[in-house]
C-alpha positions, 0 to 999 in steps of 0.5 A: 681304556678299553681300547689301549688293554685291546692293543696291550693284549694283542701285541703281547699275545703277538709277541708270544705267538711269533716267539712260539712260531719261530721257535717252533720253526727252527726245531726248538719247540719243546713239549712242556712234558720234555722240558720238566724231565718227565721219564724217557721210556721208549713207549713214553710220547710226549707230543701225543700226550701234549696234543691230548690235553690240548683237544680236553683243553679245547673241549672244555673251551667248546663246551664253555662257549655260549650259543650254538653257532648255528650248529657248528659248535656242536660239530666242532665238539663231535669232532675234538671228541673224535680227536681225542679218542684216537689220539688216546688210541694211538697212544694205547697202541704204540704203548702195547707195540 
């Protein structure tokens, strides 16, 4: 049982990703930002806000995991840490220029 949702899952998550991949490829990816109608202000940066909650996303998956992974967990967190203050930094500066 365990083994047939294994498959399922894979070649859903499969599916999707190549989707995403071709999508992407061909210059229709979207920020959900964009696709919502979120305001079109010249200072307003869609990918930069989108990569942003991705790295608290993957901070809070980090932080979540068990074990330290012989230190590299730790690291990776330092890191999306890293990422995200100067994702916010080039927001804030694009936003005061």
């Amino acid at each position: 049982m365990k083994t047939m949702y294994g498959m399922v899952a894979a070649a859903v998550g499969g599916a999707a990703l190549t989707a995403a991949v071709g999508a992407a490829a061909q210059g229709n990816y979207f920020p959900p930002a964009q696709v919502y109608g979120a305001p079109t202000s010249p200072h307003y940066q869609p990918y930069m806000i989108d990569a942003l909650q991705a790295l608290h996303h993957a901070k809070g998956m980090l932080n979540s995991a068990q074990l330290d992974k012989g230190g590299h967990r730790i690291r990776a967190m330092a890191a999306v840490d890293q990422a995200i203050a100067e994702t916010q930094a080039g927001i804030d500066y694009a936003n005061t220029h």
